[in-house]
C-alpha positions in Angstrom: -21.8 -25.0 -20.6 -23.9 -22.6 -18.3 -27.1 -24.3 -17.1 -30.0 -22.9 -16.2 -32.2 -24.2 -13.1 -34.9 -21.8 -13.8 -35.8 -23.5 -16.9 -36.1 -27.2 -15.3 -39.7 -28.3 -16.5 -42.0 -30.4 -14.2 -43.0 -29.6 -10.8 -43.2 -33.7 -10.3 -39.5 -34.1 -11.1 -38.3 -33.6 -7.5 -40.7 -36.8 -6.8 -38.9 -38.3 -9.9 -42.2 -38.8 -11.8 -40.5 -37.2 -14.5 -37.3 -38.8 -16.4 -36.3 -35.9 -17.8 -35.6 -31.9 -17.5 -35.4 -29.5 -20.1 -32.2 -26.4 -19.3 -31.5 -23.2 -21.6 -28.1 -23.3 -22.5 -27.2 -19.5 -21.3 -24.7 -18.6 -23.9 -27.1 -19.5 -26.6 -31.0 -20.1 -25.8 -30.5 -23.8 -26.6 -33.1 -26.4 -24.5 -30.6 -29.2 -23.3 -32.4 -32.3 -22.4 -31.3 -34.0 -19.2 -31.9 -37.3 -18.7 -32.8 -38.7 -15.2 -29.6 -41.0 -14.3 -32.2 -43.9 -13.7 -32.6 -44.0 -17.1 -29.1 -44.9 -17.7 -28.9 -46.9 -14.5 -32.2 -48.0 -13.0 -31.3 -49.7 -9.9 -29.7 -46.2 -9.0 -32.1 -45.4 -5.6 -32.2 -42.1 -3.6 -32.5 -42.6 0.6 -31.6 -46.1 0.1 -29.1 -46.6 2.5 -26.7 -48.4 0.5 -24.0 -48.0 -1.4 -25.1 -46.6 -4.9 -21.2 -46.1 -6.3 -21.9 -49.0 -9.0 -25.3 -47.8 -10.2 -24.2 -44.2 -9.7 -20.6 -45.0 -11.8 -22.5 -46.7 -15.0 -24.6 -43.9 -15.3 -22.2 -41.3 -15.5 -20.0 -43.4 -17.7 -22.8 -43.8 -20.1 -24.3 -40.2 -20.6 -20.5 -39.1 -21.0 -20.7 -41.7 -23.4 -23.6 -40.3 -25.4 -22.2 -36.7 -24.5 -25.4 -35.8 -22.6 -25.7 -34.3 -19.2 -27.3 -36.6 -16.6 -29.6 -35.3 -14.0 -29.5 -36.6 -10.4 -33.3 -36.7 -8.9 -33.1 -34.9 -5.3 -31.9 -37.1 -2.2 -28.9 -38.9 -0.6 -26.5 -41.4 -2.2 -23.9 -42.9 -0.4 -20.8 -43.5 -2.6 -17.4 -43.9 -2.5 -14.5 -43.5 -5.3 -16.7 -42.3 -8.3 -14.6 -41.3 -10.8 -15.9 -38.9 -13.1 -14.5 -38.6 -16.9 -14.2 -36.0 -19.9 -17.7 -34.5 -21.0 -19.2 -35.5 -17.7 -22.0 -33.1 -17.0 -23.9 -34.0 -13.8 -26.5 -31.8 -12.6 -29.3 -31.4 -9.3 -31.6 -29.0 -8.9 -31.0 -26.2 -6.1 -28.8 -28.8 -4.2 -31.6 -31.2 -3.3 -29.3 -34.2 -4.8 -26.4 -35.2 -2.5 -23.9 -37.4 -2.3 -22.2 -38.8 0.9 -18.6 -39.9 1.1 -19.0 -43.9 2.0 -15.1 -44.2 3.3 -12.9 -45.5 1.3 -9.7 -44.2 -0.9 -11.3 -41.8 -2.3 -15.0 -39.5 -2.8 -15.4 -38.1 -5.9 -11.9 -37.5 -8.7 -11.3 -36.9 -12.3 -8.3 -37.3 -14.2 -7.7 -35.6 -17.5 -11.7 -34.7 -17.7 -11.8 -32.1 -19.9 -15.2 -30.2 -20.4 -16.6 -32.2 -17.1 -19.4 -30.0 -15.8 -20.9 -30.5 -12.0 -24.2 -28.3 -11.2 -26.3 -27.4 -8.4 -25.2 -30.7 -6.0 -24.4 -31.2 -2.9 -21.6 -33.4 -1.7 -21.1 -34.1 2.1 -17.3 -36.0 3.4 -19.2 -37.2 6.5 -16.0 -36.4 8.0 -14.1 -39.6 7.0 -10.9 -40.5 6.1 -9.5 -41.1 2.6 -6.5 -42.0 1.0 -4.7 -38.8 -0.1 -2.2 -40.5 -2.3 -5.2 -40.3 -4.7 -6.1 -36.7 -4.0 -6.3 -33.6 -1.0 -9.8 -32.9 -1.2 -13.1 -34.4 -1.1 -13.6 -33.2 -4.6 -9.6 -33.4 -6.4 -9.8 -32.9 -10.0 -6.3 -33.3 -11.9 -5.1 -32.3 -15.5 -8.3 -31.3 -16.8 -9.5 -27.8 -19.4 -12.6 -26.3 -19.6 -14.3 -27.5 -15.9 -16.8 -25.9 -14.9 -18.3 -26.1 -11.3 -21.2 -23.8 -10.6 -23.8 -23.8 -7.5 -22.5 -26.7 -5.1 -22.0 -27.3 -1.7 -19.0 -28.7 0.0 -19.3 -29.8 3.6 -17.8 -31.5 6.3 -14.4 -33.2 4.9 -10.8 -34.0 6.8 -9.3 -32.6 4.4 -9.5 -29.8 1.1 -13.2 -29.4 0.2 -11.9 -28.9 -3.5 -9.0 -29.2 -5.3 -7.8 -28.4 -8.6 -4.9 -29.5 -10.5 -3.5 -28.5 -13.3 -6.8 -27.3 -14.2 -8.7 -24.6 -15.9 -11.9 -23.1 -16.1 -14.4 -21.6 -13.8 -16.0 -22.3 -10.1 -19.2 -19.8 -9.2 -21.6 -20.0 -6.8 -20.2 -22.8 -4.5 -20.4 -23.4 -1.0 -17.5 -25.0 0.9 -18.1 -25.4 4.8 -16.7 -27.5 8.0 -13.5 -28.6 6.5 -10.6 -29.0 8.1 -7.7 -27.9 6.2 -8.3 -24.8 2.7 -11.9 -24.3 1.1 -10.7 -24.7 -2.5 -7.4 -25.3 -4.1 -6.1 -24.6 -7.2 -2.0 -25.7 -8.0 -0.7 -24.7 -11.3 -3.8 -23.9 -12.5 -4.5 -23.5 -16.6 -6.3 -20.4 -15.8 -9.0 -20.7 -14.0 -11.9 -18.0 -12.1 -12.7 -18.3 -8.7 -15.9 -15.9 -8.4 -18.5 -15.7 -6.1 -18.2 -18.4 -4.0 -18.9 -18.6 -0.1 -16.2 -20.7 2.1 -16.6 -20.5 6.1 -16.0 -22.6 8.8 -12.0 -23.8 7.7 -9.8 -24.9 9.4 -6.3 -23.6 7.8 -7.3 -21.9 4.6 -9.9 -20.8 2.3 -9.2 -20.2 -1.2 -5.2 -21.1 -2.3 -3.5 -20.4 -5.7 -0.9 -22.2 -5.9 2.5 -23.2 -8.1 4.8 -25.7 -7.9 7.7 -23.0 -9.2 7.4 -19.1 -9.2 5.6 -18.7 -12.7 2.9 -16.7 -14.3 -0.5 -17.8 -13.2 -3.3 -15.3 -14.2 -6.3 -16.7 -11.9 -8.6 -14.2 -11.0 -10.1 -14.6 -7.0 -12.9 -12.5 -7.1 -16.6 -11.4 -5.3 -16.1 -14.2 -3.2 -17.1 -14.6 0.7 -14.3 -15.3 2.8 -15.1 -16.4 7.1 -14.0 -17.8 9.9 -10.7 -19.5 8.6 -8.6 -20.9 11.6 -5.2 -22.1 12.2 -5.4 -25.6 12.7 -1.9 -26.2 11.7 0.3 -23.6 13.3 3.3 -21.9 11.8 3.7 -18.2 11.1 1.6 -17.3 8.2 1.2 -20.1 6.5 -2.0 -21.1 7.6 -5.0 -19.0 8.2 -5.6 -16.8 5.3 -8.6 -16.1 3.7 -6.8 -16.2 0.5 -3.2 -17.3 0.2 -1.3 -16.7 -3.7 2.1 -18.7 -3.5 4.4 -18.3 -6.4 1.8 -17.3 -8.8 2.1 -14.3 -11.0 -0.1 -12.3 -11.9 -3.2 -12.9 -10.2 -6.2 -10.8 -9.6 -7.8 -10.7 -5.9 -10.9 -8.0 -6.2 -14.0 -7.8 -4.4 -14.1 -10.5 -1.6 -15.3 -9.6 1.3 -13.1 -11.3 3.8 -14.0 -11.6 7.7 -12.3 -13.6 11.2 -9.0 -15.0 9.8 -6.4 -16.1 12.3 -4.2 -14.2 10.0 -4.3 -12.7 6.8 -7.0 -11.5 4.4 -5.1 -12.2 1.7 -1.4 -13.2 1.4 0.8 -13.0 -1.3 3.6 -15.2 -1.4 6.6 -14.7 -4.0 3.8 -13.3 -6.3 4.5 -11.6 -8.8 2.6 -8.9 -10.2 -0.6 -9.5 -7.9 -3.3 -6.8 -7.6 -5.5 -6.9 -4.6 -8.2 -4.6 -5.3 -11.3 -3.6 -3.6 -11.7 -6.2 -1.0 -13.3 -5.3 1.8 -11.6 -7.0 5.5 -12.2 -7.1 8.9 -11.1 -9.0 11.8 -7.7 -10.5 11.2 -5.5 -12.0 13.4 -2.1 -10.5 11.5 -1.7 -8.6 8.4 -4.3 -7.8 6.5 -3.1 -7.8 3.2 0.5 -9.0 2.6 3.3 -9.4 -0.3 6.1 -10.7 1.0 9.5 -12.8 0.2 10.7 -12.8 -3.7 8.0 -10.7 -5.6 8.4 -8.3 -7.8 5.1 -5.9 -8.4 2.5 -5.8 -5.9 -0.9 -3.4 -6.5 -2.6 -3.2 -3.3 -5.8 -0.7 -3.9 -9.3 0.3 -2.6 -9.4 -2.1 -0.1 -10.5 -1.5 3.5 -9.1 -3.1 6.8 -10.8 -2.6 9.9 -9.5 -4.3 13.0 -5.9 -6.2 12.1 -3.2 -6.3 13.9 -1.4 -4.3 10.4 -3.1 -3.4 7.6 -0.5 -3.5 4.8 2.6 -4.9 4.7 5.1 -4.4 1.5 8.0 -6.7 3.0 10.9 -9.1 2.3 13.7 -6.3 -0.2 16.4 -8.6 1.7 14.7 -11.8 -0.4 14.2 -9.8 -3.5 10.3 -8.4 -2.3 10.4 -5.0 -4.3 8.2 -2.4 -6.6 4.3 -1.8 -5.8 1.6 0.8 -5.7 -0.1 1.5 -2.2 -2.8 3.5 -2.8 -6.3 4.5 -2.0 -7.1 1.9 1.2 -8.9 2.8 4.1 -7.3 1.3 7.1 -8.9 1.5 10.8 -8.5 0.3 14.2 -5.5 -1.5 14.3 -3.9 -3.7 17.5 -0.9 -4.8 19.1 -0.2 -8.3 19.8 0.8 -7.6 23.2 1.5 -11.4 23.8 4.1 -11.6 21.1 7.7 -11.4 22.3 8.6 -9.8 18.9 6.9 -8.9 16.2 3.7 -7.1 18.1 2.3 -4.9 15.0 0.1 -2.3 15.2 1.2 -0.8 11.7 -0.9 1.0 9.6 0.8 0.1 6.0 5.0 -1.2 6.1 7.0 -0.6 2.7 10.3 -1.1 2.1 11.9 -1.1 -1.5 11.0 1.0 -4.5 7.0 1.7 -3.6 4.5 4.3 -3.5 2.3 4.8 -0.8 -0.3 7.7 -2.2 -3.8 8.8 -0.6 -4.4 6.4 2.1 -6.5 6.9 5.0 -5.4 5.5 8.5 -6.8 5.9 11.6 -6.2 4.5 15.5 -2.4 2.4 14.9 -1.0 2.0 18.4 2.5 1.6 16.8 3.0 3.6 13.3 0.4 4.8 10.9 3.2 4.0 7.9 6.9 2.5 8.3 9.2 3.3 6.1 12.0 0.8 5.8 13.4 -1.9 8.4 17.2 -1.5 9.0 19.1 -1.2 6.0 16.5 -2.8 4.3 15.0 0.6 2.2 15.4 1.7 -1.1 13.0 4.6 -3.1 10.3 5.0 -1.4 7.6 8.1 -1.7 4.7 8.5 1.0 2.4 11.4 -0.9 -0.9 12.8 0.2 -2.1 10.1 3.1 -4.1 11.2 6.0 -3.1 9.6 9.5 -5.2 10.0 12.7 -4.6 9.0 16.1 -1.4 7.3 15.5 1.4 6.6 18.3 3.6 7.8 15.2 2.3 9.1 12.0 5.3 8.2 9.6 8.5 6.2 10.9 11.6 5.9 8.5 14.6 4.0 9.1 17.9 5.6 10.2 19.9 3.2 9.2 23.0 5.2 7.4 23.5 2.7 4.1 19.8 2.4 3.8 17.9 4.2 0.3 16.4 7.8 0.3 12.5 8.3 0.3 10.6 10.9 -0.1 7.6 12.3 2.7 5.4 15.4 1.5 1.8 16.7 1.3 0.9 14.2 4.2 -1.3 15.0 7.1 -0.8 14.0 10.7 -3.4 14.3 13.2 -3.1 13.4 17.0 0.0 11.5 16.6 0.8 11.1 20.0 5.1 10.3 19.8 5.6 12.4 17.0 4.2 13.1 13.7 7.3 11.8 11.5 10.3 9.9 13.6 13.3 8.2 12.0 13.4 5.1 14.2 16.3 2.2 14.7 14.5 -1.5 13.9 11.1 0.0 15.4 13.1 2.2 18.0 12.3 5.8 17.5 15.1 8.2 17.4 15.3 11.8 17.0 13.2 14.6 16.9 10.0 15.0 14.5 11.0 15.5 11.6 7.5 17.7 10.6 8.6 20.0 13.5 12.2 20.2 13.3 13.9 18.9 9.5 17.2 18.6 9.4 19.0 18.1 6.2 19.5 14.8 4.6 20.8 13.7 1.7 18.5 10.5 2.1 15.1 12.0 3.9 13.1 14.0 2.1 10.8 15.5 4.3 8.2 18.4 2.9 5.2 20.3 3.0 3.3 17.7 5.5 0.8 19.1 8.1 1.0 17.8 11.9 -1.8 18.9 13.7 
């Protein structure tokens, strides 16, 4: 059900002098009545101070109950371990209702809640501590179709602001801020849309879709705002993405506009058949936009990366990482991590095994506008039609003798400082440029590009 706040009737409700509100049911003009939750439990009381989990519990059981949804006048209720059920619908108006974490084993769960709606509420972890034997997040919803979460805000938890398992349906229009591990969560979802939602202020991820095994997953992450997502927990890559896909198949990523992550914009982890389409990235502490280890299909499009330390990598053929479509991203300003014994960067886009990489623009990559291949680790690859500026290197490919053949034409180099196309030795360049002086190769393919 898509509720409507415009519709709410009675300017007194806010002062709950009125019991009940009136909402047009989007999909079909309907008027659903929703009663105040003191009518089902009157010794509910906003700003009270207390604990309201009791009042607040037998209210929501009974409008489930009666299948109605259940309105929650505006102001604070403490509570701790409310447990919402199927058909719940609990709704505020323009976030004016919140509910504050008491302590305890738990905030707010469902189990098996199918159809439970949550509307335009505000829930707040107060930062404390909760058992996550009974769930990751402030907000853990388990084994439940058809949720649908729509204009909340998510703030100030230890751990997840919200996850989802085994779920499906849709989240739009919510807020997660000041948590200290991922925004939102979704493992082995049912199918569910993450759109237009705004996470900042995390502190190891924002948005994750995830699986328990390598399977199709079909969510689709998209319009959302991604910010300031640290790295809390260390590691290499694990943490600090704005949006991390891990072992899900086919998922859509389109649209976000993603900003300050201490690593990746988005990260795709033995995904299969991911797209990551028109999002729009900037200031990342690693790769912008990844597929790596054990996928097979990646579509990385229309995207643009300014300031990264890569923009695109295409990675993993020796752990089965193969077959995508690089095409069409603008890519700018890139850096080197000069305080990296290995693995500095400063790539515009890395491929390796049977990809395209067709009418990008790249400009300023202190180590290689595109990489071809990493040892022996290369296998049919074509670089068509880019445009590279102010490049150390414009195109590198590896020289390794028993790597694959690729193909380079109808590129063109500008300002390449090193060389406009270099065969290199595990990021050593060797050789002559190849735009300058070709040789014959029965694996390099070199034609028709422009150095200027």
């Amino acid at each position: 059900m898509h509720v409507d706040r415009r519709s709410v009737i009675g300017a007194g409700l806010g002062l709950g002098a009125i019991a009940t509100a009136v909402r047009a049911d989007a999909p079909t003009g309907r008027q659903v009545t929703a009663p105040n939750a003191t009518e089902f439990s009157p010794s509910l009381v906003a700003d009270d101070g207390r604990d309201q989990t009791v009042a607040l519990q037998a209210a929501v059981d009974a409008a489930a109950e009666k299948n109605v949804p259940l309105l929650l006048p505006p102001g604070k209720f403490i509570v701790s371990d409310l447990r919402l059920r199927a058909g719940t619908r609990l709704l505020g108006i323009a976030q004016t209702a919140t509910l504050v974490f008491g302590g305890g084993p738990a905030f707010v769960t469902a189990e098996k809640a199918d159809d439970l709606v949550l509307d335009g509420l505000t829930f707040d972890g107060a930062y404390k501590a909760f058992d996550t034997a009974r769930g990751d997040g402030l907000l853990t919803f388990a084994n439940s179709k058809k949720v649908e979460l729509a204009r909340l805000a998510i703030r100030n938890g230890i751990g997840i602001g919200l996850s989802l398992i085994e779920c499906g349906g849709r989240m739009e229009g919510i807020s997660i801020s000041h948590v200290l591990d991922a925004g939102l969560k979704s493992l082995d979802s049912l199918g569910i849309d993450i759109t237009g939602n705004t996470v900042t202020e995390c502190g190891n991820n924002g948005i994750l879709v995830w699986r328990s095994k390598t399977e199709e997953d079909g969510s689709v992450v998209s319009g959302n705002r991604i910010s300031k997502i640290r790295n809390a927990a260390g590691g290499t890559g694990e943490y600090g993405n704005g949006i991390n896909v891990f072992r899900a198949g086919s998922v859509l990523v389109s649209n976000n506009r993603i900003s300050d992550c201490a690593y990746s914009a988005v990260r795709g982890n033995a995904s299969s058949n991911i797209q990551i389409v028109g999002n729009s990235c900037e200031r990342l502490g690693e790769v912008a936009l990844y597929a790596e280890f054990g996928f097979q299909g990646a579509l990385i499009a229309n995207n643009v990366v300014d300031t990264a330390a890569s923009g695109i990598s295409v990675t993993n053929f020796n752990d089965g990482g193969r077959l995508a479509v690089v095409q069409g991203n603008l890519i700018r300003n890139l850096f080197r991590r000069e305080q990296e014994r290995e693995d500095k960067r400063g790539e515009g886009i890395g491929v390796e095994a049977d990809a395209i990489v067709t009418g990008n623009t790249i400009e300023n990559a202190p180590t290689v506008g595109i990489q071809i291949g990493w040892g022996s680790y290369m296998r049919d690859v074509a670089v068509t039609s880019n445009v590279i500026r102010n490049a150390r290197v414009g195109i590198s490919v590896t020289n390794a003798p028993d790597a694959g053949k690729c193909l380079i034409a109808n590129n063109l180099i500008s300002a390449a400082k090193d060389g406009a196309i270099r065969q290199m030795a595990l990021g050593v360049m060797t050789g002559a440029d190849l735009v300058r002086e070709p040789r014959a190769s029965d694996r390099i393919t070199v034609t028709a590009n422009v150095a200027v």
